[in-house]
LUMKOL-814542 format. One line per field, with one value per atom (N, C-alpha, C, O): atom name; x, y negated, z. Coordinates in steps of 0.001 Angstrom, whole numbers, m for minus. Last residue first. Layout:
BEGIN
site <- CA,...
X <- X,...
Y <- Y,...
Z <- Z,...
***
This chain:
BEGIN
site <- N,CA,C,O,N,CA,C,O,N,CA,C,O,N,CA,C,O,N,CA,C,O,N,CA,C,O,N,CA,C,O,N,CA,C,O,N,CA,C,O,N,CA,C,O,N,CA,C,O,N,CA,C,O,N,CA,C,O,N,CA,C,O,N,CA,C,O,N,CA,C,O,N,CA,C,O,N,CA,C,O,N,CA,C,O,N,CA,C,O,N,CA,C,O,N,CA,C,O,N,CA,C,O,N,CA,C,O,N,CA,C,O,N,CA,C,O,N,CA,C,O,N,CA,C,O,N,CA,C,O,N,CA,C,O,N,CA,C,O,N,CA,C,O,N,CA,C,O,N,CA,C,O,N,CA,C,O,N,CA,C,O,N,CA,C,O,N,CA,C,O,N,CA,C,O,N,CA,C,O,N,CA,C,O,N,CA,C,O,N,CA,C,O,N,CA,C,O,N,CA,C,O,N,CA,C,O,N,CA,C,O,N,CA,C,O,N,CA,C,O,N,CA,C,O,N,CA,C,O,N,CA,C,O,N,CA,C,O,N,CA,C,O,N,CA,C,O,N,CA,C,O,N,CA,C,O,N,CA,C,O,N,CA,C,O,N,CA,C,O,N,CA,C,O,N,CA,C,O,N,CA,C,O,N,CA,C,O,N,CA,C,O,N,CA,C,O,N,CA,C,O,N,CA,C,O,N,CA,C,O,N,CA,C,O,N,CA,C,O,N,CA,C,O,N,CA,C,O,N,CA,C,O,N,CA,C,O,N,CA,C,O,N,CA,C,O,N,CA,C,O,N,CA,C,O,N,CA,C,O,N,CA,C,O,N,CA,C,O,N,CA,C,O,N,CA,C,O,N,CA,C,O,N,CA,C,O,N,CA,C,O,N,CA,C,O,N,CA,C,O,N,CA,C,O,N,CA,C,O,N,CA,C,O,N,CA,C,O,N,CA,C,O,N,CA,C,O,N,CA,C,O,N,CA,C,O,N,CA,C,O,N,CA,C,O,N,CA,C,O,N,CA,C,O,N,CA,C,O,N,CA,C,O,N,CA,C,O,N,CA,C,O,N,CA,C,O,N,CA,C,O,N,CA,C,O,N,CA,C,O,N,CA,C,O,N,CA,C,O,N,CA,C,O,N,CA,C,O,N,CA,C,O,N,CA,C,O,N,CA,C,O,N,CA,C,O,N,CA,C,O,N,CA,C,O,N,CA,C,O,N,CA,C,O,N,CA,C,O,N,CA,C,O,N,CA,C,O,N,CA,C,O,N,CA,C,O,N,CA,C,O,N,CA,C,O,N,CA,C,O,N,CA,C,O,N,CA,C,O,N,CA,C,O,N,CA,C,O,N,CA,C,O,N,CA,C,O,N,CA,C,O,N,CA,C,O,N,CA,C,O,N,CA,C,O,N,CA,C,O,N,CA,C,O,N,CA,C,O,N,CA,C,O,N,CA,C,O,N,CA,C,O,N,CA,C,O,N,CA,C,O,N,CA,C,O,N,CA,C,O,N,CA,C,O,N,CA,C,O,N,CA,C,O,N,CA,C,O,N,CA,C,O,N,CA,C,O,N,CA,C,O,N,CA,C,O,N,CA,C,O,N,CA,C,O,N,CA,C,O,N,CA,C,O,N,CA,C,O,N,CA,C,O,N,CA,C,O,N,CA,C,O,N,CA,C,O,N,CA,C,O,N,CA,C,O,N,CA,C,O,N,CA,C,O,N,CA,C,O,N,CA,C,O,N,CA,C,O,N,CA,C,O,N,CA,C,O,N,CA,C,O,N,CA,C,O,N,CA,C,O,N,CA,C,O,N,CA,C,O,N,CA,C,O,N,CA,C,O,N,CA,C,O,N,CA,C,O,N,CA,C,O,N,CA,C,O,N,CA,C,O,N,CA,C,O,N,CA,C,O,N,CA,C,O,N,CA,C,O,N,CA,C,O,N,CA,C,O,N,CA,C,O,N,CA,C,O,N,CA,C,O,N,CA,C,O,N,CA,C,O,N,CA,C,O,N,CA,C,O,N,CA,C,O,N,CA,C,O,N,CA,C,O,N,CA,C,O,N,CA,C,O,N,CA,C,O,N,CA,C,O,N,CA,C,O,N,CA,C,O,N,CA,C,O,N,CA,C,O,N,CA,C,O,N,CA,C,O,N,CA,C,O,N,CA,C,O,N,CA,C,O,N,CA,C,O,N,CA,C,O,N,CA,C,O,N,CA,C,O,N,CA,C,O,N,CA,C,O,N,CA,C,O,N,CA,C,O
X <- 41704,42406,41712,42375,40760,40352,40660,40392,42470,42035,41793,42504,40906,41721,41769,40683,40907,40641,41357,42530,38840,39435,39630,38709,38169,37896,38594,39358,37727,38324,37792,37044,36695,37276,37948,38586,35691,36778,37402,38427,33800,34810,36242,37411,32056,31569,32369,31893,33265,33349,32591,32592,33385,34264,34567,35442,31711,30955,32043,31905,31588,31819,31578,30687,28347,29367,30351,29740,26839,27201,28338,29155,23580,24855,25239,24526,21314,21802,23069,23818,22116,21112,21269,21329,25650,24353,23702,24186,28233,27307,25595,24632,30235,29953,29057,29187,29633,29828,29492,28303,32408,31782,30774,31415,34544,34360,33104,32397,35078,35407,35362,35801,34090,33311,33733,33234,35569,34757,33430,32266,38691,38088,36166,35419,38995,38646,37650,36602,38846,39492,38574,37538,38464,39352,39979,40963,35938,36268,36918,36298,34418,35178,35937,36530,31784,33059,33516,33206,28741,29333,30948,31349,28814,27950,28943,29642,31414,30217,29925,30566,31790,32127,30756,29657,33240,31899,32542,33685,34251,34759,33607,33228,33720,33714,34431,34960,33626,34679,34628,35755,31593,32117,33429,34151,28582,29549,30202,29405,27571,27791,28331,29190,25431,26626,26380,25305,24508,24151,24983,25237,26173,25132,24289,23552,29891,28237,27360,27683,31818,31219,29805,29034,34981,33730,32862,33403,37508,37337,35640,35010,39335,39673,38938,39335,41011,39679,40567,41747,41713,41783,40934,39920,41093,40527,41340,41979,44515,43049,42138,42356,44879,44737,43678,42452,46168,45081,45493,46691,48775,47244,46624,45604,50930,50026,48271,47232,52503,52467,51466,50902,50456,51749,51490,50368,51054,50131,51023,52105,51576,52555,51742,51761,49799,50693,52176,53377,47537,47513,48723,48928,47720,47629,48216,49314,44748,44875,46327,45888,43926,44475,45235,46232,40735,41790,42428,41887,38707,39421,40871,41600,35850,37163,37710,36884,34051,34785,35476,36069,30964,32224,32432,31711,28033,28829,30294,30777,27880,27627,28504,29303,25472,26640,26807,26262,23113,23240,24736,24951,23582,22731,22731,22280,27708,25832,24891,25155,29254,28889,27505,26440,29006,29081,29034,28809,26585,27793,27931,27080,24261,24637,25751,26220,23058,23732,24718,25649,20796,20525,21985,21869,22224,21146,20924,20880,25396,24654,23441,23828,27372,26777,25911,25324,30108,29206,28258,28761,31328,31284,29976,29199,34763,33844,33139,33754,36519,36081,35011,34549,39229,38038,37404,38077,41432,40938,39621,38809,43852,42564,42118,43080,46083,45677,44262,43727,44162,45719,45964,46009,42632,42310,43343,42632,42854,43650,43618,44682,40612,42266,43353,44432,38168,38708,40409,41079,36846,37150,38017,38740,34276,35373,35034,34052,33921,33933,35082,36254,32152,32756,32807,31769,31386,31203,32258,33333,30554,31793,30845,29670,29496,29384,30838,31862,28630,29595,28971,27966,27048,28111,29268,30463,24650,24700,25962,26342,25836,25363,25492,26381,25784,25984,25136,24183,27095,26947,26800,27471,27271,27482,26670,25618,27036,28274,28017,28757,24738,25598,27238,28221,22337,22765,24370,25125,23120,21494,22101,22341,23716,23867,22447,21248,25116,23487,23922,24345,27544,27434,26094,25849,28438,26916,27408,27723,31086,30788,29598,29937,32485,31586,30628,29726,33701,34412,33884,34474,32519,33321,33872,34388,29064,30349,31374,30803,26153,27194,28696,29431,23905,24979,25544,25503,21987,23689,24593,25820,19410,19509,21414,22037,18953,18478,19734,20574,19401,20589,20012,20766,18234,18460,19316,20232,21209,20400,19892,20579,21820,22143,21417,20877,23030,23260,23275,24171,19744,20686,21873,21294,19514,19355,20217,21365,21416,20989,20094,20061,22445,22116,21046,20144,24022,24883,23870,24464,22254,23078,23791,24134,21775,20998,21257,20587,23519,23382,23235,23839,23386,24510,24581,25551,20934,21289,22033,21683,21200,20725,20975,21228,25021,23017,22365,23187,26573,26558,25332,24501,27111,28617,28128,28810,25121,25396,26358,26286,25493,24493,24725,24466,28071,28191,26909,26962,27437,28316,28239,28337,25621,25138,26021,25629,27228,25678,25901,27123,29242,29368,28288,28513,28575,29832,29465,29334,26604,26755,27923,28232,26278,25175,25345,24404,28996,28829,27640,27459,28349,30122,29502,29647,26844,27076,27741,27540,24749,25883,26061,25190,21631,22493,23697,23635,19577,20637,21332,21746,17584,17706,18961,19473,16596,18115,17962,18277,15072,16375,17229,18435,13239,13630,14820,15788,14585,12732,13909,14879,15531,15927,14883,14414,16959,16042,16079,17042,19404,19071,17727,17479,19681,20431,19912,20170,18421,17617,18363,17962,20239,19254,18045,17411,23686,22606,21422,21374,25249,24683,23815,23419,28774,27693,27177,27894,30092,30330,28905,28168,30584,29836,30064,30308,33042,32382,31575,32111,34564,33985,32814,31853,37356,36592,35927,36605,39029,38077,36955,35794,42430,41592,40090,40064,44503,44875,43636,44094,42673,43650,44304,44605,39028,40770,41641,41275,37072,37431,39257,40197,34620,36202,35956,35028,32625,32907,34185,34742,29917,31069,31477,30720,27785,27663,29297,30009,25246,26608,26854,26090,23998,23579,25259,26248,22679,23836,23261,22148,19965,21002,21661,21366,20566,19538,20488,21480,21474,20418,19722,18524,24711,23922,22319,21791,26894,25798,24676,23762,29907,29306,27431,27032,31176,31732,31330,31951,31618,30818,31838,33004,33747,33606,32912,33643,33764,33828,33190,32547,35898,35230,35124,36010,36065,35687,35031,33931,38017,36477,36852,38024,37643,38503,37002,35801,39197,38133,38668,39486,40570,40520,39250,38488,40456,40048,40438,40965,43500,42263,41580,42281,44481,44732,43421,42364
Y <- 24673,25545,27021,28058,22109,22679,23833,24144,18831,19515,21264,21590,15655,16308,17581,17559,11680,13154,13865,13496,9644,10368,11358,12174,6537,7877,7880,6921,4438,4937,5960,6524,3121,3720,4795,5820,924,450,1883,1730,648,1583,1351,1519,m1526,m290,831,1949,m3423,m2702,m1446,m475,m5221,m3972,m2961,m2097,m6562,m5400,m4760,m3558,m8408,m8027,m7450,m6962,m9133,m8553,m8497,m8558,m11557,m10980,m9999,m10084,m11512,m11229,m10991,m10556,m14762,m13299,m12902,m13583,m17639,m17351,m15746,m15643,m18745,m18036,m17400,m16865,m19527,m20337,m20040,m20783,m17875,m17476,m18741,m19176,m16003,m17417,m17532,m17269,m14483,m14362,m15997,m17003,m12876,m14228,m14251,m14049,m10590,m10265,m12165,m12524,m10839,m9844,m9623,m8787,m12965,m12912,m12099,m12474,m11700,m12322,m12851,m13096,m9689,m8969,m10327,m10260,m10080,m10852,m10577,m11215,m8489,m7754,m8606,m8346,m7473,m8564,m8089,m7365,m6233,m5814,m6996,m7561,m6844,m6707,m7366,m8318,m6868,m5923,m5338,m4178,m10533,m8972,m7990,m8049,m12383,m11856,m10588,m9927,m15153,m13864,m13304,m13387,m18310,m17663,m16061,m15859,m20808,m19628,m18311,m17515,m21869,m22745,m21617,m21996,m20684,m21632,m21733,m21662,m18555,m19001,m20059,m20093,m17815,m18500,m18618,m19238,m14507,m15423,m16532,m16449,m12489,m13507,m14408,m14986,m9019,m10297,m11703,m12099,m7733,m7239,m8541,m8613,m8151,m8593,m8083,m7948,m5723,m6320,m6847,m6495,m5679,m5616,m5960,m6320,m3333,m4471,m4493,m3530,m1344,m1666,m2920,m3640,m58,m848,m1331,m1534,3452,2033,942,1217,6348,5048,4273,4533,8715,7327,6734,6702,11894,10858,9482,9389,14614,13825,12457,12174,15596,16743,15847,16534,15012,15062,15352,15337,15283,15988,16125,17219,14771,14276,15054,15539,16121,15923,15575,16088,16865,15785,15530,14331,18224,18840,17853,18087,16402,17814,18397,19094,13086,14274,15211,15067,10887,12215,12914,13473,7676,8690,9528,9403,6453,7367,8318,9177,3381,4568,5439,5082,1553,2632,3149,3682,m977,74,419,m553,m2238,m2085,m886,91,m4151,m3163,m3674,m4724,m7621,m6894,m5116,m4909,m8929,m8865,m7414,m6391,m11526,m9753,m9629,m10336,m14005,m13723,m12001,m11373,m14837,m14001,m13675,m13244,m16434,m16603,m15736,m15987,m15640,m17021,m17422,m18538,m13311,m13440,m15397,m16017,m10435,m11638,m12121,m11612,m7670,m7552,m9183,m9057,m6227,m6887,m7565,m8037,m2924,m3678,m4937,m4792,m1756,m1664,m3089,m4169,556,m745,m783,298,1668,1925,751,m156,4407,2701,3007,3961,5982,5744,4137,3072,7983,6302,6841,7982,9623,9760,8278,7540,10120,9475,9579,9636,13100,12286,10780,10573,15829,13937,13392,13323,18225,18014,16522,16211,20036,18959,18453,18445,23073,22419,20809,20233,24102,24235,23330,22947,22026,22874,22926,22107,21756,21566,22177,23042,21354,22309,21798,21566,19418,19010,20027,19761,18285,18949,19054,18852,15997,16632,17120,16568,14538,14892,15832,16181,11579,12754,13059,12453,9451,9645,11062,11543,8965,8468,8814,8645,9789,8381,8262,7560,12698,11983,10740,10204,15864,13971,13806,14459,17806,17403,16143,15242,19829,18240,18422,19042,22048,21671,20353,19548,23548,24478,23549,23973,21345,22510,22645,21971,20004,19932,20376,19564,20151,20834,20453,20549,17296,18295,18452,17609,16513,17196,17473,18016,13273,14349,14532,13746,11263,11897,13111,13811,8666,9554,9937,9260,6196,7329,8710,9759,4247,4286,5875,6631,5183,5653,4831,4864,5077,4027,4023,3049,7911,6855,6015,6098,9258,9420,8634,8727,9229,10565,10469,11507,6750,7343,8509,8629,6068,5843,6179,5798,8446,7874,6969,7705,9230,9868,8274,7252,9679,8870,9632,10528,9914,10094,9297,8633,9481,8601,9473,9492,13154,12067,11091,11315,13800,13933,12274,11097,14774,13789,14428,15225,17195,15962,14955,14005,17726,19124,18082,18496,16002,16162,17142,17192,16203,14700,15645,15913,18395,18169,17078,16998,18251,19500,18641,18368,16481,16379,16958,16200,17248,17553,16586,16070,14222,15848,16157,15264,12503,13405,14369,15388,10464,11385,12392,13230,9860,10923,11345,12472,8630,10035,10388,11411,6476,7353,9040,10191,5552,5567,6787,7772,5094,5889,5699,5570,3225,4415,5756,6964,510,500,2042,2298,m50,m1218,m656,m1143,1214,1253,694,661,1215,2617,2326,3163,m1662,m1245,573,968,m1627,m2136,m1524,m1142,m950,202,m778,m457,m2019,m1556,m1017,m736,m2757,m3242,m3348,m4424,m791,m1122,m1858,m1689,m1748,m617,m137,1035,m3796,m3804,m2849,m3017,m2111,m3214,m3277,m2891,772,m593,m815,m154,3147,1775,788,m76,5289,4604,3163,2461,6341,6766,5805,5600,5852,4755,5350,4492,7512,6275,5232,4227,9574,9787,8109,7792,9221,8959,8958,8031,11132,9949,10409,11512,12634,12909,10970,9971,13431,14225,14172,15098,13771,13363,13965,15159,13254,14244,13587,12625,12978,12144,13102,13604,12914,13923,13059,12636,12582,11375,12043,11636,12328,12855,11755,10557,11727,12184,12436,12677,11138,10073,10271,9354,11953,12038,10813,9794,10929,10667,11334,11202,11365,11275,11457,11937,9810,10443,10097,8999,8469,9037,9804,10771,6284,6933,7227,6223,5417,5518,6676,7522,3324,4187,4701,4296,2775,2707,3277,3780,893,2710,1911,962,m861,m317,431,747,m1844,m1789,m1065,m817,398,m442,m543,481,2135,1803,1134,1125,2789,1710,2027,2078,4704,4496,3221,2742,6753,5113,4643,4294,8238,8433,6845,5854,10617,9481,9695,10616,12955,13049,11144,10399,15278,13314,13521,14065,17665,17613,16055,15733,20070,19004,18552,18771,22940,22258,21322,21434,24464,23612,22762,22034,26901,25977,25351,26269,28582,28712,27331,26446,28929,28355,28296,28022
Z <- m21301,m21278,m21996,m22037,m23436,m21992,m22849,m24010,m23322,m23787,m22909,m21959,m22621,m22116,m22904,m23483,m22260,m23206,m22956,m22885,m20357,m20621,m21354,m21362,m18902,m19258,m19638,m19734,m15583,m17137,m17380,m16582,m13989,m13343,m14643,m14404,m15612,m15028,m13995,m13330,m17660,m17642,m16792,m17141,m16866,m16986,m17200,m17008,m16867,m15682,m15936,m15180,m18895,m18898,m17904,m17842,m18406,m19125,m19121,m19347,m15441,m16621,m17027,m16331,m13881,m14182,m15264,m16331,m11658,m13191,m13020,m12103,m9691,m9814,m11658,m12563,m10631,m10229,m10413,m11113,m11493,m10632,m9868,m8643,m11246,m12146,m11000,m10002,m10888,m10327,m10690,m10499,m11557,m10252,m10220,m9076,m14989,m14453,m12877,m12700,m16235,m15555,m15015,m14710,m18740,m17770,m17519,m18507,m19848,m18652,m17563,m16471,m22521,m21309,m20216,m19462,m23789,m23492,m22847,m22704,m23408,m21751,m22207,m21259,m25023,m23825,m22983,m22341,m28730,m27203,m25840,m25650,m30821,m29926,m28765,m28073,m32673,m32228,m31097,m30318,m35399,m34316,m34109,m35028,m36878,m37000,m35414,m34698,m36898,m37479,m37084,m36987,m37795,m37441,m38049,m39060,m37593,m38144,m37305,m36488,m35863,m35511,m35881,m35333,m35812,m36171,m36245,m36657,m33585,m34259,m34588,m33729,m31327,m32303,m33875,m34920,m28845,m29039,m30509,m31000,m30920,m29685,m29689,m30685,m32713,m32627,m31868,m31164,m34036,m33569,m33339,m34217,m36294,m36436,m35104,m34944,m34452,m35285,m35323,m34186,m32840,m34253,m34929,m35913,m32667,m32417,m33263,m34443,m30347,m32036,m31442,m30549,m29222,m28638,m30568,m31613,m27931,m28676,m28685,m28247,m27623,m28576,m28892,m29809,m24479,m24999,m26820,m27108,m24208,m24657,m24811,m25453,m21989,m23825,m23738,m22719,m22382,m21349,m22893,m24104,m22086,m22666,m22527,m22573,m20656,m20825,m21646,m21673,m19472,m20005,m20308,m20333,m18659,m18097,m18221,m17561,m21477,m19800,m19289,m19306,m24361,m23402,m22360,m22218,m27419,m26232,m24943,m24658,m29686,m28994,m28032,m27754,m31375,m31292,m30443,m30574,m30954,m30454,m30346,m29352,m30791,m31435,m30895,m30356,m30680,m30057,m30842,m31847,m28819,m30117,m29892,m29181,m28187,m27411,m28799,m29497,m27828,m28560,m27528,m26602,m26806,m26789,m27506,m28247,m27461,m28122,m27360,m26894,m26148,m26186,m26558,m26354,m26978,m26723,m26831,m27253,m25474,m26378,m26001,m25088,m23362,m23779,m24278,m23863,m23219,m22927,m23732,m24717,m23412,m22349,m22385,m21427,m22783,m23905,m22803,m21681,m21740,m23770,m23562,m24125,m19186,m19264,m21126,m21592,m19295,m18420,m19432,m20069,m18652,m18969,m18586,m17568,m19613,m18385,m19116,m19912,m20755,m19684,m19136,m18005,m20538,m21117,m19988,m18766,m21921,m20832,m20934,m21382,m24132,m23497,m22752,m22699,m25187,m24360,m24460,m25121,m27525,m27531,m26255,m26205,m28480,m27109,m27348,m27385,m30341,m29949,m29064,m29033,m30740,m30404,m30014,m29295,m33886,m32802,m32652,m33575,m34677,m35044,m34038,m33299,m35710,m35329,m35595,m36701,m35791,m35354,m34989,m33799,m37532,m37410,m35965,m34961,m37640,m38587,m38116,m38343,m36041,m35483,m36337,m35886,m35681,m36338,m35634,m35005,m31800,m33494,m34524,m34029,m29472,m30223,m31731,m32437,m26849,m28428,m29198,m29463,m24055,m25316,m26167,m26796,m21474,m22976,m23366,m23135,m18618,m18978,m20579,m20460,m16426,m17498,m17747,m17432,m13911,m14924,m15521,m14997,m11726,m11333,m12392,m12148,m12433,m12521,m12672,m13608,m14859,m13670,m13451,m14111,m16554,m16806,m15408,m14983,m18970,m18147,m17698,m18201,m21942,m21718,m20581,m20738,m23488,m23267,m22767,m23332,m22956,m23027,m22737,m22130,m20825,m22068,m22101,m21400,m18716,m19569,m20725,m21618,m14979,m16394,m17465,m17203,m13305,m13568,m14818,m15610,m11279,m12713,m12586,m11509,m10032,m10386,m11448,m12342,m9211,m10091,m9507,m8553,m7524,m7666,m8860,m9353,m8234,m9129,m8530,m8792,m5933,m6511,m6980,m6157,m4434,m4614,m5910,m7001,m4027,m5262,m4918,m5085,m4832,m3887,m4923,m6150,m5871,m6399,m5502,m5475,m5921,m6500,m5972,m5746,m6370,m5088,m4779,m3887,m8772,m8207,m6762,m5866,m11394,m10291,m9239,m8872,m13551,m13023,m12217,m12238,m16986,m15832,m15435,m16084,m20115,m19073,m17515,m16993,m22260,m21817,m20042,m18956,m24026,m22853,m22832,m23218,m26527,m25414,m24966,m25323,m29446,m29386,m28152,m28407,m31026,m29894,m29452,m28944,m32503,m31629,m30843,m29735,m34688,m33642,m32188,m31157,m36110,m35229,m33825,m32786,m37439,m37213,m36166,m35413,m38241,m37888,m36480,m35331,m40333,m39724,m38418,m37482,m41978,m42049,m40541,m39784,m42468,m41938,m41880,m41718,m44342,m44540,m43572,m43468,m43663,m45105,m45049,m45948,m40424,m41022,m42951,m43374,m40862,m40196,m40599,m41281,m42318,m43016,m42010,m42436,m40897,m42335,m42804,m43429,m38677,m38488,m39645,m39571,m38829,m38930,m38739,m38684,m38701,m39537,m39678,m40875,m37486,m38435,m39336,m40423,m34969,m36250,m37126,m37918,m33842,m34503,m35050,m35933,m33447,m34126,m34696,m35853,m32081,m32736,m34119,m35272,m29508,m30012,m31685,m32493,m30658,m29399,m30326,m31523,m31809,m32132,m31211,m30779,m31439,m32477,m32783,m33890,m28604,m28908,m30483,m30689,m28513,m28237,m28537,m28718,m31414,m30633,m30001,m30656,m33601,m33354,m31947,m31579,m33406,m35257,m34498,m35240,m32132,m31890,m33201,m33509,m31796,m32703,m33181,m34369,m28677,m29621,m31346,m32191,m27493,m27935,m28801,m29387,m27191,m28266,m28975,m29982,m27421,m26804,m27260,m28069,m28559,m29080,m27857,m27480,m28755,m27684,m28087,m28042,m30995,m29788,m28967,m28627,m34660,m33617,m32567,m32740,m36705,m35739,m34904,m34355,m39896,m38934,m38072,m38656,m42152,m41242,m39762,m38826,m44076,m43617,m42725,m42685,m43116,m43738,m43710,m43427,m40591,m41711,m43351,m44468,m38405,m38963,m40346,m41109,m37830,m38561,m38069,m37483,m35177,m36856,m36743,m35959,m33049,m33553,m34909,m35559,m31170,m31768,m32423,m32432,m28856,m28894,m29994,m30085,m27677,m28970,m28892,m28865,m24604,m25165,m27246,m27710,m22422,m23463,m23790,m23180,m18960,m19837,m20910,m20754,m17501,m17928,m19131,m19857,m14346,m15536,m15839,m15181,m12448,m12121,m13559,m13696,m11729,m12721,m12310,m11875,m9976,m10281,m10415,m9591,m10718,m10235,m10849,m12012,m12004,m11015,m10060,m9112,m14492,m14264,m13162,m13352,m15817,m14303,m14416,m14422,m17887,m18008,m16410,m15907,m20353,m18848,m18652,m19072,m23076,m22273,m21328,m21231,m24134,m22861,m22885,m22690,m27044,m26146,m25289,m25447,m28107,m27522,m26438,m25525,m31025,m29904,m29182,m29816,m32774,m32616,m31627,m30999,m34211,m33441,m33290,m33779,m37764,m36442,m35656,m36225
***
């Protein structure tokens, strides 16, 4: 069976006083087949704040995706943070800059898009998406933590409309927290939305939620 190549198109759609990072990749559903798409290269970074960026993929799935693929293998996905300037981009809602920086991944303040050819046999899988953004406080964390996406794929039930949205799946702390009185270890995926989406309107600078960072969504599509 031929391969398939699938495209994540992500549309920011707001531009951030600082850069986003992001770590994208699919796993089976049937098997234990784990792909890297597109790491942000500083999240590779092990020393200070982005030492304990991207949670959920350094705590649960960097150990296992670098033993199960060469080096090689990271490193062919592992770009620039995608952004540009915000001189460079306007602050357009769901304005998108393609600038080409190799063969399959494009990226602009206002969003990126990547590729990802895979085996033809590999038929159900899910693609996760974890983003986070630095700095960015709200009424529980003075920096609030990544977020998970997932988008579940299968190829041979692909719906009409050609594409497939993320999902939010949920947020992880890298180090044990407490909230409403409920300890939330490191590591583990924590799936109540409103602590990134409450805000406090009496705080010295603007807040955002963090789920705004995907509020104009992404997407999996597969290319013709």
């Amino acid at each position: 069976m031929e391969d398939t190549v699938i495209k994540i198109t992500y549309n920011e759609g707001v531009v951030w006083a600082g850069s986003q990072i992001y770590c994208i990749w699919l796993e089976s559903n049937t098997d234990n087949t784990i792909l890297p798409i597109l790491i942000t290269g500083r999240s590779r970074n092990p020393f200070g704040q982005i030492g304990s960026s991207l949670a959920y993929w350094r705590l649960n799935k960097k150990t296992v995706m670098e033993a199960s693929l060469p080096s090689a293998g990271i490193d062919a996905v592992t770009s620039a943070t995608p952004n540009l300037p915000a001189a460079n981009s306007g602050n357009e809602v769901g304005k998108q800059i393609a600038v080409p920086i190799g063969a399959n991944v494009s990226r602009g303040r206002g969003g990126f898009t990547v590729t990802k050819s895979i085996s033809g046999d590999l038929r159900e899988f899910t693609v996760y998406f974890e983003i986070e953004h630095s700095f960015d406080a709200n009424q529980y964390f003075s920096d609030q933590p990544s977020i998970l996406y997932k988008a579940v794929i299968d190829l041979d039930n692909f719906p009409a409309s050609g594409e497939v949205e993320f999902d939010f799946a949920g947020w992880t702390p890298y180090s044990a927290v407490t909230i409403d009185g409920v300890s939330r270890p490191a590591g583990v995926l924590q799936t109540d939305a409103k602590y990134l989406n409450t805000v406090d309107p009496t705080a010295s600078t603007t807040q955002y939620p963090a789920t705004d960072m995907m509020k104009n969504k992404a997407k999996v599509s597969i290319v013709p």
